[in-house]
C-alpha positions as CSV (number, residue, x, y, z in Angstrom):
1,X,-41.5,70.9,126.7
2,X,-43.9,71.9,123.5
3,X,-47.4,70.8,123.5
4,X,-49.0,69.3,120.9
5,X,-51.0,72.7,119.6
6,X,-50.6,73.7,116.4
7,X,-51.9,76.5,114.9
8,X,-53.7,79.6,116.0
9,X,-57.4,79.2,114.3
10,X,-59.1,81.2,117.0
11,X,-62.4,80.2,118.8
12,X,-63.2,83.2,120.7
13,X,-66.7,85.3,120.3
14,X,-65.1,88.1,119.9
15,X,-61.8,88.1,117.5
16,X,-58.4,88.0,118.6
17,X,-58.9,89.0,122.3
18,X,-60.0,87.3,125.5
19,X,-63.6,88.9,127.1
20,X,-65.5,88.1,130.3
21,X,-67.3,85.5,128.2
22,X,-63.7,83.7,127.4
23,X,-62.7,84.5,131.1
24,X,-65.5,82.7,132.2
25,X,-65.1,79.4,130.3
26,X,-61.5,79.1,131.2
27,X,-61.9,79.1,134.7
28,X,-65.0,76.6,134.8
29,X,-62.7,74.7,132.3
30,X,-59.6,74.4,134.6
31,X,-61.6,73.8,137.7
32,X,-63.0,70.4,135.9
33,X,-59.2,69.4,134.9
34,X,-57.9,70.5,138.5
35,X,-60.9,67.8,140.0
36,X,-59.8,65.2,137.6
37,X,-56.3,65.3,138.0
38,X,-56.4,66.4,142.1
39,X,-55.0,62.9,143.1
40,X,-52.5,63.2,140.9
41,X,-51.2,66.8,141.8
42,X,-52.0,65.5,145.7
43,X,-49.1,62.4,145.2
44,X,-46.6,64.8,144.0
45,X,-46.9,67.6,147.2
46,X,-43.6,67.3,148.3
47,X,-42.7,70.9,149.2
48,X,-42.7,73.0,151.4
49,X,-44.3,70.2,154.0
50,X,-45.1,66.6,152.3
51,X,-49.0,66.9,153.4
52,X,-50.2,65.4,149.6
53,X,-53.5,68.0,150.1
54,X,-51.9,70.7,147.2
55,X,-54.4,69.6,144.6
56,X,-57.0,69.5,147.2
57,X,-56.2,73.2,148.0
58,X,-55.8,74.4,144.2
59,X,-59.5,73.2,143.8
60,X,-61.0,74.9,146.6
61,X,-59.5,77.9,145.9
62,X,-60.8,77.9,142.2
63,X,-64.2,76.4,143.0
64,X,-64.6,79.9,145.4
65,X,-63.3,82.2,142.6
66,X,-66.0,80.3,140.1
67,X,-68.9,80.9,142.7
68,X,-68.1,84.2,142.8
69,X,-68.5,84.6,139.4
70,X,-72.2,84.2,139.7
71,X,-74.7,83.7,137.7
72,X,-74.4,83.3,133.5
73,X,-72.2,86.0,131.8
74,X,-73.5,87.7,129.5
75,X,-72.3,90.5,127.4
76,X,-72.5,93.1,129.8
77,X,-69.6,91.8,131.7
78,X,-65.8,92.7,130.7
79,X,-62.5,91.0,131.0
80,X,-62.1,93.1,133.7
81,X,-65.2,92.1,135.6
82,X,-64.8,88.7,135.3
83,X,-61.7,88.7,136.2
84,X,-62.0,91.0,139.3
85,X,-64.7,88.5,141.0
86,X,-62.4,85.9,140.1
87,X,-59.8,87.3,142.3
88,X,-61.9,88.5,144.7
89,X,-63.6,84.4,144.9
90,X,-60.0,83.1,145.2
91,X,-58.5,85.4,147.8
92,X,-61.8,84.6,149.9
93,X,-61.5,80.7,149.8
94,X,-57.6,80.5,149.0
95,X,-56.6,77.1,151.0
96,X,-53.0,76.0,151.9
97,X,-50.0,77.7,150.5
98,X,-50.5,76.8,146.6
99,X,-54.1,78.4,146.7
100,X,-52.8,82.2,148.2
101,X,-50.1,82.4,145.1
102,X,-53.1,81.5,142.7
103,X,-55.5,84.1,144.1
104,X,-52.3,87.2,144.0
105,X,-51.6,85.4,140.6
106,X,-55.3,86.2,139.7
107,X,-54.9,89.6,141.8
108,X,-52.1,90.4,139.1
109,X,-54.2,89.3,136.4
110,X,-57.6,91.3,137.6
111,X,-55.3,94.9,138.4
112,X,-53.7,94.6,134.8
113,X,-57.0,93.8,132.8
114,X,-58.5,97.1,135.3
115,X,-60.9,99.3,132.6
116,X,-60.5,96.6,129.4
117,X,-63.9,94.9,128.1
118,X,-61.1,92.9,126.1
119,X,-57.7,91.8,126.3
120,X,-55.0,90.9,123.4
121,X,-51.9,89.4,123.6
122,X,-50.2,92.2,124.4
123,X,-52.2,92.9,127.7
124,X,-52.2,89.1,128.1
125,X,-48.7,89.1,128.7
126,X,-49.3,92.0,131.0
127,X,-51.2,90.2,132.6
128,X,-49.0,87.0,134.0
129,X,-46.0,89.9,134.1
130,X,-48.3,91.7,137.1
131,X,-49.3,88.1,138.2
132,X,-45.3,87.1,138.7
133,X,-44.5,90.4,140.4
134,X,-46.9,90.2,143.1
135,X,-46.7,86.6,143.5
136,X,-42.7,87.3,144.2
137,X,-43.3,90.2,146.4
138,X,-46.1,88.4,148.5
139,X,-43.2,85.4,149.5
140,X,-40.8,85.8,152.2
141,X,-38.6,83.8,150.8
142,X,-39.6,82.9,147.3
143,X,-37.9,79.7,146.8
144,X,-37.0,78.4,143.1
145,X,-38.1,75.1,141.7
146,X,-42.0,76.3,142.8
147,X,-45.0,77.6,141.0
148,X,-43.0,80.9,141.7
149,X,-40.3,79.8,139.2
150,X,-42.9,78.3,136.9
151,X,-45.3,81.5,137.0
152,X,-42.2,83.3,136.3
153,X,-41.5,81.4,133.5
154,X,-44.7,82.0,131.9
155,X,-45.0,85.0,132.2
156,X,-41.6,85.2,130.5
157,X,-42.7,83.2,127.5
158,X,-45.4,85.6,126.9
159,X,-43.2,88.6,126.6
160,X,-41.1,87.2,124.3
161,X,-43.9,86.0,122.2
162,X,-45.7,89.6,122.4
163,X,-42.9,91.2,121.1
164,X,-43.8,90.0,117.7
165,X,-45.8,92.6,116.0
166,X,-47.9,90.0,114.6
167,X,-48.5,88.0,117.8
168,X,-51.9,87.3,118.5
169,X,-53.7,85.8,121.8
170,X,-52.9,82.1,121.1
171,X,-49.4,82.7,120.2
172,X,-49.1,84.2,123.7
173,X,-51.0,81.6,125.2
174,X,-49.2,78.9,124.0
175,X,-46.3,80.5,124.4
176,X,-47.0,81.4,128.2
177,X,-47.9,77.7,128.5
178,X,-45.2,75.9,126.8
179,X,-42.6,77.6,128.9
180,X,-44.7,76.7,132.3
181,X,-44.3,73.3,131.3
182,X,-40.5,73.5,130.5
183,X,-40.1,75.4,133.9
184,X,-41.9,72.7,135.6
185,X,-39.7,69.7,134.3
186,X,-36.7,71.8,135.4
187,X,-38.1,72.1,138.9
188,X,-36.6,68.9,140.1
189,X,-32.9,70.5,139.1
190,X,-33.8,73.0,141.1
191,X,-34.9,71.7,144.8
192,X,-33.4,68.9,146.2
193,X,-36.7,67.5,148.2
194,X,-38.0,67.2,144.5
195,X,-35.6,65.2,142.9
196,X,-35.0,63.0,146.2
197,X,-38.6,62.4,146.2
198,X,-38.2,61.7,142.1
199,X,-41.1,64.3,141.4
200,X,-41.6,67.9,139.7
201,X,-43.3,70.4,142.1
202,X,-47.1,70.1,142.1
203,X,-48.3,73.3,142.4
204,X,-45.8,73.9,139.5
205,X,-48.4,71.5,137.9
206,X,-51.3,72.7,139.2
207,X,-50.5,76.2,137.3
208,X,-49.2,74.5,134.3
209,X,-52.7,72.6,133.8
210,X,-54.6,76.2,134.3
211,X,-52.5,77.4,131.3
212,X,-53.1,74.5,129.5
213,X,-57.2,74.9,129.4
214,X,-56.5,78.7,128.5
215,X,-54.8,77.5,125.8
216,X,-57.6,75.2,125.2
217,X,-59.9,78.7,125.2
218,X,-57.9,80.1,122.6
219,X,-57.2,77.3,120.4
220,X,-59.8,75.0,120.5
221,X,-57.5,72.1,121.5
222,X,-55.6,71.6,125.2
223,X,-52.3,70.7,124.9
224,X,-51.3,66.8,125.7
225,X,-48.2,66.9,127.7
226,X,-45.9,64.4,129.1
227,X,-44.1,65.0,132.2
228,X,-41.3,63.0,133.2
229,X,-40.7,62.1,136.9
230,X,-37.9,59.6,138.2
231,X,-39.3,57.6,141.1
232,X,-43.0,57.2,142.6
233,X,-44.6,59.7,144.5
234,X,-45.0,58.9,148.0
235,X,-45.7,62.1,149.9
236,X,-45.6,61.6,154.3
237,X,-49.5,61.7,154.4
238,X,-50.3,58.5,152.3
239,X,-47.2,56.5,153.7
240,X,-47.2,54.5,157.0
241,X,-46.5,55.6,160.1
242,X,-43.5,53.6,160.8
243,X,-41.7,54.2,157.6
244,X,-40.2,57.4,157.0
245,X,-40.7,59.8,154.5
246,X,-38.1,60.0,151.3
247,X,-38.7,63.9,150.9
248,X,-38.2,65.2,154.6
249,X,-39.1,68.8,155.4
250,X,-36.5,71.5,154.4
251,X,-35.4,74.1,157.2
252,X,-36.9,74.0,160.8
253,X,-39.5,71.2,161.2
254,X,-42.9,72.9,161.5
255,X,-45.4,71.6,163.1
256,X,-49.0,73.8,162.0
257,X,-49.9,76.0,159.2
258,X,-51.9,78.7,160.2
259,X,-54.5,81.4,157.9
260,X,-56.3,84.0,158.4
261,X,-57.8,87.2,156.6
262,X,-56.6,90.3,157.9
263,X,-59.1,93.2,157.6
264,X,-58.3,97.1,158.8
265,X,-55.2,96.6,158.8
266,X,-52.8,99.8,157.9
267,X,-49.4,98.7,155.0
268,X,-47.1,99.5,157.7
269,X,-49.1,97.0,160.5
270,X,-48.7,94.5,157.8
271,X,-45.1,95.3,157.3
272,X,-44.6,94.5,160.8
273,X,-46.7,91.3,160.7
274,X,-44.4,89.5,158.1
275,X,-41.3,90.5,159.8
276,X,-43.2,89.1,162.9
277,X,-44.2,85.5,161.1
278,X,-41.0,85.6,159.6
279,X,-39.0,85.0,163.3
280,X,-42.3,82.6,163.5
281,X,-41.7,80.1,161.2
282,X,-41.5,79.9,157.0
283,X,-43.7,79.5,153.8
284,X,-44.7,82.8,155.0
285,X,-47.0,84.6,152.3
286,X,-48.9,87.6,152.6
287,X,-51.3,88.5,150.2
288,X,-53.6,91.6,149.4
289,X,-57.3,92.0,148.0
290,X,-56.9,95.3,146.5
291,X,-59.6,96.8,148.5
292,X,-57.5,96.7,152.2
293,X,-58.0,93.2,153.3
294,X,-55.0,90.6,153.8
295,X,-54.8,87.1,153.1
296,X,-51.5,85.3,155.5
297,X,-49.9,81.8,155.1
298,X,-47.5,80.6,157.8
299,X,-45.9,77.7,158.5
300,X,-44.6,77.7,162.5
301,X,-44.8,75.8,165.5
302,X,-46.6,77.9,167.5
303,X,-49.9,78.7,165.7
304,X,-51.5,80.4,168.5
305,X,-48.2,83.3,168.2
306,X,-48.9,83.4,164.9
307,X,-52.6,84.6,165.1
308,X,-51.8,86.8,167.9
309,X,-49.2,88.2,165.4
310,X,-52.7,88.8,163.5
311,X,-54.7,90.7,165.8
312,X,-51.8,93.0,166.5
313,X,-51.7,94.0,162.7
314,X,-56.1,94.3,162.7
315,X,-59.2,92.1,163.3
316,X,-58.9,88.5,162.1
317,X,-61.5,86.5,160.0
318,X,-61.4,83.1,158.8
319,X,-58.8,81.7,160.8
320,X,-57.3,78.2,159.1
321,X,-55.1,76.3,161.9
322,X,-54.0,72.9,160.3
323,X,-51.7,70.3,162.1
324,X,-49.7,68.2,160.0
325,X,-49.1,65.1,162.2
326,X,-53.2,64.7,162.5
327,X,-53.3,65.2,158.8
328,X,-50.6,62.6,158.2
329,X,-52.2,59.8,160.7
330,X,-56.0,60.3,159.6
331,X,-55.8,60.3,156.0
332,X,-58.9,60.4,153.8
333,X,-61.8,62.2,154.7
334,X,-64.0,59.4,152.7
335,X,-63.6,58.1,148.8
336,X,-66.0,60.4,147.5
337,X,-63.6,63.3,147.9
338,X,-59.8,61.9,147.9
339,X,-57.2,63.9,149.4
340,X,-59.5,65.8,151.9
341,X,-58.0,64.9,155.4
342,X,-61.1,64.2,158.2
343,X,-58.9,66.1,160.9
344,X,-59.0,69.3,163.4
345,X,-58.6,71.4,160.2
346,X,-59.1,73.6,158.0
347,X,-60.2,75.3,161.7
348,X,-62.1,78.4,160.6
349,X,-62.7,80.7,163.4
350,X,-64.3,84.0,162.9
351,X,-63.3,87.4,164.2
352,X,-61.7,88.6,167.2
353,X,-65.1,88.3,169.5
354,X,-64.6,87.0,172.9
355,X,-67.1,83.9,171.6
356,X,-66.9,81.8,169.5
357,X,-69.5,79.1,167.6
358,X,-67.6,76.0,166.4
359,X,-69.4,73.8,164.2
360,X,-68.6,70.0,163.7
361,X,-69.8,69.4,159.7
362,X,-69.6,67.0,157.1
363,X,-68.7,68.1,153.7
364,X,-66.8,70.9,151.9
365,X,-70.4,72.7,150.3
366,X,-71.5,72.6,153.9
367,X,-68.5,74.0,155.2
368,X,-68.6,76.8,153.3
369,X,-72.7,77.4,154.3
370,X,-71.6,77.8,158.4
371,X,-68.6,79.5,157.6
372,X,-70.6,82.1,155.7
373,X,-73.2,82.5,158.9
374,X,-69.9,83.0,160.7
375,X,-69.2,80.2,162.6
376,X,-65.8,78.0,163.4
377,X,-66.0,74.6,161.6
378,X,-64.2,71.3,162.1
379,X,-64.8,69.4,159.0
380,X,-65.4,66.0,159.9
381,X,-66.4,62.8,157.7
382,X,-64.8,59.7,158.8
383,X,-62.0,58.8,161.2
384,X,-63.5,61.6,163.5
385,X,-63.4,61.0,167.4
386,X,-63.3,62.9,170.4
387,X,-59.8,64.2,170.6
388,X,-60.4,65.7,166.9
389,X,-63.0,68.4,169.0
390,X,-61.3,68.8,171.9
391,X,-58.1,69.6,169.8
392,X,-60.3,72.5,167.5
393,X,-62.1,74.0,170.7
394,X,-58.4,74.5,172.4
395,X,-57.3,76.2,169.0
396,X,-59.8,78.6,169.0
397,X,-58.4,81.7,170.8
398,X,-62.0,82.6,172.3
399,X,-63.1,82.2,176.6
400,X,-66.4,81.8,175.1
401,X,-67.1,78.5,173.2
402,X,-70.6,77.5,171.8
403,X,-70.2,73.8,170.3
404,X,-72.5,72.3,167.6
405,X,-71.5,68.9,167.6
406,X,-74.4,68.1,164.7
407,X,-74.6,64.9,165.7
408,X,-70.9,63.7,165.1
409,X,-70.3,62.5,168.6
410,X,-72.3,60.3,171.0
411,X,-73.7,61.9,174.6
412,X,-71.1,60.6,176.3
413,X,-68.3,61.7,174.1
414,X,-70.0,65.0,174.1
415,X,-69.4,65.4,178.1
416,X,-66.2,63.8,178.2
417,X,-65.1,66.7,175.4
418,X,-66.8,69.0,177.7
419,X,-65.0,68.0,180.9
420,X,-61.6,68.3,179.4
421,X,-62.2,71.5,177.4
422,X,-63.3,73.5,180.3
423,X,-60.6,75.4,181.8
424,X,-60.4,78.7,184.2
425,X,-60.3,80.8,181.1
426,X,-62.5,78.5,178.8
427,X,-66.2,78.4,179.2
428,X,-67.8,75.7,176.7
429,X,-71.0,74.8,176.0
430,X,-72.7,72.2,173.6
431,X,-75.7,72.7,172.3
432,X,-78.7,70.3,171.6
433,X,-78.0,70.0,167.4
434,X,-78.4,66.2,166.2
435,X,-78.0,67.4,162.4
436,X,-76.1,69.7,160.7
437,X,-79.8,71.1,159.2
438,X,-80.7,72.0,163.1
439,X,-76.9,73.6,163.4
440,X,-78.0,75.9,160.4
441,X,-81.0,77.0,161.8
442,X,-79.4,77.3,165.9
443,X,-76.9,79.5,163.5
444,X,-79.2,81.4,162.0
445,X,-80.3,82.8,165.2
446,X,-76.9,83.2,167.1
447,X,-76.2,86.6,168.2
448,X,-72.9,87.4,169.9
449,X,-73.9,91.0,171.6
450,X,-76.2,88.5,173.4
451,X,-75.3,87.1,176.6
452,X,-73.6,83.7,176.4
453,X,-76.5,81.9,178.6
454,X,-78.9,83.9,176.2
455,X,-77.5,83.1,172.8
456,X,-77.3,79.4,173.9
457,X,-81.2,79.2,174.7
458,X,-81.8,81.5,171.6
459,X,-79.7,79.1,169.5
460,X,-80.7,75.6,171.5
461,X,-84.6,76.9,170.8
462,X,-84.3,77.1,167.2
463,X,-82.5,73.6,166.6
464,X,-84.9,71.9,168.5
465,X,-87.8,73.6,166.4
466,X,-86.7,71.5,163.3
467,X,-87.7,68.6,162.3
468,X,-85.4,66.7,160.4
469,X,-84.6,63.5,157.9
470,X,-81.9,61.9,156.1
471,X,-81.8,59.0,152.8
472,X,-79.9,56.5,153.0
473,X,-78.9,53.4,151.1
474,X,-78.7,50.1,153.4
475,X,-75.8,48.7,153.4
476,X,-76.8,45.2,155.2
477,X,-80.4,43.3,155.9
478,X,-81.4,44.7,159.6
479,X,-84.7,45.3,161.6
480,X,-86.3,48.5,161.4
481,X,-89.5,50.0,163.1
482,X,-91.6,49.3,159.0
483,X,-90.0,46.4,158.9
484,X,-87.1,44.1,157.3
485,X,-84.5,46.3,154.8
486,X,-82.5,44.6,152.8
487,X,-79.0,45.6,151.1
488,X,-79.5,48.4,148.5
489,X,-83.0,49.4,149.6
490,X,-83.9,53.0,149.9
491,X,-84.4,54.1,153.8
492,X,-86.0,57.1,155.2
493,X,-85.1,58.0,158.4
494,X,-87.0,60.6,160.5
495,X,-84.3,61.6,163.2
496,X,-82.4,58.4,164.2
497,X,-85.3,56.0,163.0
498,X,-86.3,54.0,159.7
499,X,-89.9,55.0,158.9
500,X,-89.7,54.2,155.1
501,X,-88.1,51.3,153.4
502,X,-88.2,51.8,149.1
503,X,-86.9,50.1,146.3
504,X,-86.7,53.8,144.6
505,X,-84.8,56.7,146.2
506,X,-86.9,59.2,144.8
507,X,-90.3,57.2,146.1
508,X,-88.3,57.0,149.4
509,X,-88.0,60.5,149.6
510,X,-91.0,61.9,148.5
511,X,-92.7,59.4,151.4
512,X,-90.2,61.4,154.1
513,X,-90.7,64.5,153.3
514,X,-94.3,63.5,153.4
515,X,-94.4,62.1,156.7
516,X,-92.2,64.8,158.2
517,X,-94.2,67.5,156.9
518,X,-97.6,65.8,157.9
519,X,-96.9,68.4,161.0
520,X,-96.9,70.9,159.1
521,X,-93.6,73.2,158.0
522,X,-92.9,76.6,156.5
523,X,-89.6,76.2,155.3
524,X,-88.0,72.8,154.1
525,X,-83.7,73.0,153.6
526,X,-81.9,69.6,151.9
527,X,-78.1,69.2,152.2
528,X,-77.5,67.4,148.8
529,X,-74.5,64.2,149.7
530,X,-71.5,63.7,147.5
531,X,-72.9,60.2,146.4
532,X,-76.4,61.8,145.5
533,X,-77.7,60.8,141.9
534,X,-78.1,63.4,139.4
535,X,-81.4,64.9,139.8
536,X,-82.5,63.9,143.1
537,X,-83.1,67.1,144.7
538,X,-84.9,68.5,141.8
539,X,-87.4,66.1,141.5
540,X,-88.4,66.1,145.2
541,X,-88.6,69.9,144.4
542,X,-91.1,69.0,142.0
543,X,-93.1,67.1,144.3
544,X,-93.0,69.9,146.9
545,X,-94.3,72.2,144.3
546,X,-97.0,70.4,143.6
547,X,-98.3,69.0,147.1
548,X,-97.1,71.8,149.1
549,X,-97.3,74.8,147.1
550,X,-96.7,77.0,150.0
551,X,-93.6,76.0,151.3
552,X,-90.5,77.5,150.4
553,X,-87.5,75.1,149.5
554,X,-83.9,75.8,150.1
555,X,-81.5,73.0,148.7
556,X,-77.4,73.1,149.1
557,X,-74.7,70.9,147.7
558,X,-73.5,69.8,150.7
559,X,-71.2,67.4,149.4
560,X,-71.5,65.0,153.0
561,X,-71.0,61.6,152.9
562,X,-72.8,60.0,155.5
563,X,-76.3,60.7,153.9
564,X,-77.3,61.2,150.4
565,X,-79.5,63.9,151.2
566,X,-80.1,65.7,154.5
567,X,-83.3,67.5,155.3
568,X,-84.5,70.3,157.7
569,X,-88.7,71.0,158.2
570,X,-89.2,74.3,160.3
């Protein structure tokens, strides 16, 4: 399948080679097309489990490998650089079994550009050779008619163009990518759940539309291609419950798919590990950093053998424990952010401590926020009830359980959990957190060398200490304490009550933060919603700075979508 490209009139800064600069561009680039087309890539996810969250999974993966770019590249940053803390970003937030082959893909990539400020064709091609190899050797059982094949393919398309002696970067480029996209119309030959389902593979896509915008790097112009599927997409998650899917599972059914990082872990303990997940279950994929850490993939039906296979290798982090069947009959978490399932997972638990702090949130920006302070998080938007938690705390392989339910459940939901949870080897405990702001700052505190009763009252102190407030848009005319709202006004709410009603946003929350802070407060956090406008953080920011010059101001994409913005006073 050619693109549409022609010619090679490069629009690099710095002649015929790609620099940290370049590097940089593409991947904020290809993370914009991924989000645009995510739905799309979602519908086709057919294989290895129809779950319709690969898209999902290829975006989180390369929204962590752009954050950990950091701030704006300048010239002092190589090819190499930018392409090492790409890797590094991606192995660290790879999600589901497409996001682990991009992160060794960008492993590859990062180990062959090692000591160049600059790459050319030739070392372009490198490149996606290194990429393919340690994709392949990562996989179990590398299965054709994948992104394997189509990274293959690529990679395969650049050597031949490289060969030239005259072969500059965009002939590779376009070149690696025009063979992508004839591997990825192929893929339907080459699997049978692809061409019952009438679809190519879509982390085959996924890949191709990342070779597409480096194209668009080199060239100036991405190219437009057309890709030709035989039936509609209808992957098990999105279909109902009663009809069966048209592109069943291959080999044993499984049942979870488990992740985790592997740190201090010797080769031949690794070695053992995939032989281990192998007699487990399939889509097994173990990846490394480069610096001794290990990223695993496993499908099985026994998720809690699979981590203990883990622990036996070294100690755990970031423990992902997704079940398919909750996936399937939940669905969306909320419009905002299609494809992201409001289930028991991704289930992050952290380490190998005997406790553990599980965090009910809202949002993948906030997600990432408790994860960091090292805590276990349910992600919850919508369709989120009781069974949801008591499912997570039963996955988390800890006797010690500290809940922060954030305000997700009601009292009485909160016992029932409790009741049921509570086992002779399971002690759990929920602590007093009505907001995900107050689960930051009980979070902030939590110490695990501390004595379970202790870190509770530690971390139970601090949430109560802040003050918190939320903006909302009303949906419907209802009574408040200031009086009658009506549909599309701007509410303030101060805890769990109205206390401003605005025809602005902005007005609305400049009045909270007014009344909230008429206490006093040191330190003022905002969780900015997925349905925020453009803007509205900053300008409250403004207003801070100008009445309360002493405060300090923290503000987070949150990305929730129960509250435009979320705010913490302590």
């Amino acid at each position: 399948m050619n693109s549409d490209v022609e010619g090679c009139e490069l629009v690099l800064e710095v002649g015929d080679t790609v620099g940290g600069r370049a590097l940089r561009r593409w991947a904020e680039i290809a993370l914009e097309a991924l989000e645009e087309r995510r739905h799309e890539i979602n519908t086709l996810n057919v294989f290895p489990v129809p779950d319709g969250d690969t898209g999902t999974n290829l975006v989180l993966t390369l929204h962590s490998a752009v954050e950990n770019i950091g701030g704006p590249v300048d010239g002092a940053l190589t090819a190499w650089d930018v392409s090492e803390r790409l890797a590094r970003g991606a192995f660290l937030g790879a999600r589901g079994n497409s996001g682990v082959i991009v992160a060794q893909a960008l492993r590859g990539v990062a180990d062959a550009m090692s000591g160049h400020t600059t790459v050319d064709g030739r070392g372009l091609a490198d490149a996606l050779a290194r990429a393919s190899t340690l994709v392949m050797k990562a996989l179990s059982t590398p299965a054709e008619g994948t992104i394997v094949s189509v990274l293959d393919a690529a990679a395969d398309g650049a050597e031949r163009a490289a060969r030239d002696p005259g072969a500059t970067v965009c002939d590779v480029t376009v070149a690696a990518a025009d063979a992508a996209a004839d591997a990825l119309q192929r893929t339907p030959a080459q699997l049978d759940v692809l061409a019952e389902a009438g679809v190519v593979d879509a982390g085959g896509l996924g890949l191709v539309i990342l070779l597409d915008c480096l194209v668009e790097v080199t060239t100036g112009q991405r190219p437009r291609r057309r890709i030709q599927v035989t039936g509609p997409p209808v992957p098990a998650a999105a279909s109902s419950a009663s009809e069966p899917s048209r592109a069943p599972r291959t080999e044993t059914q499984q049942d979870y798919e488990v992740m985790y990082v592997v740190e201090r872990a010797e080769t031949e303990d690794i070695d053992v590990l995939r032989v281990r997940l192998d007699a487990l279950g399939d889509s097994v994929a173990v990846v490394g950093d480069g610096a001794g850490s290990w990223s695993v993939h496993v499908h099985c039906c026994d998720p809690g053998a699979a981590v203990e296979a883990g622990l036996a290798a070294g100690s755990l982090i970031r423990i992902d424990i997704t079940c398919f069947a909750l996936d399937a009959a939940t669905g969306d978490a909320c419009s905002a952010q299609p494809g992201i399932p409001a289930t028991v997972v991704p289930l992050t638990a952290v380490g190998t401590a005997p406790r553990a702090v599980l965090a009910v949130v809202a949002g993948h920006g906030t997600r990432e926020l408790f994860e960091s302070e090292g805590a276990a998080v349910l992600h919850a938007d919508t369709d989120f009830g009781p069974h949801l938690l008591l499912e997570a705390i039963r996955a988390l392989p800890s006797g010690d359980v500290l809940v922060l339910p954030n305000g997700s459940l009601s009292a009485q939901d909160v016992v029932a959990v409790g009741v049921q949870a509570r086992s002779e080897n399971r002690n759990v405990m929920f602590l007093p957190s009505s907001s995900m702001v107050q689960g930051l700052a009980a979070l902030a505190v939590h110490d695990p060398g501390r004595a379970t009763v202790d870190d509770a009252f530690a971390m139970s102190e601090a949430a109560a200490a802040v003050r918190w407030g939320s903006l909302r848009i009303a949906e419907e005319r209802a009574l408040t304490w200031v009086g009658t709202c009506e549909p599309g006004d701007s509410l303030g709410l101060s805890g769990h009550d109205v206390v401003v009603i605005e025809h602005d946003l902005v007005a609305a929350g400049v009045s909270l933060l007014d009344k909230i802070l008429a206490a006093g407060g040191e330190l003022v956090t905002m969780l900015v919603g997925s349905d925020a406008p453009d803007g509205l953080a900053e300008q409250l920011t403004e207003h801070l700075d100008r009445r309360h010059p002493a405060l300090e101001v923290v503000v987070y994409r949150g990305g929730q979508c129960s509250d435009l913005l979320q705010l913490g006073v302590e």
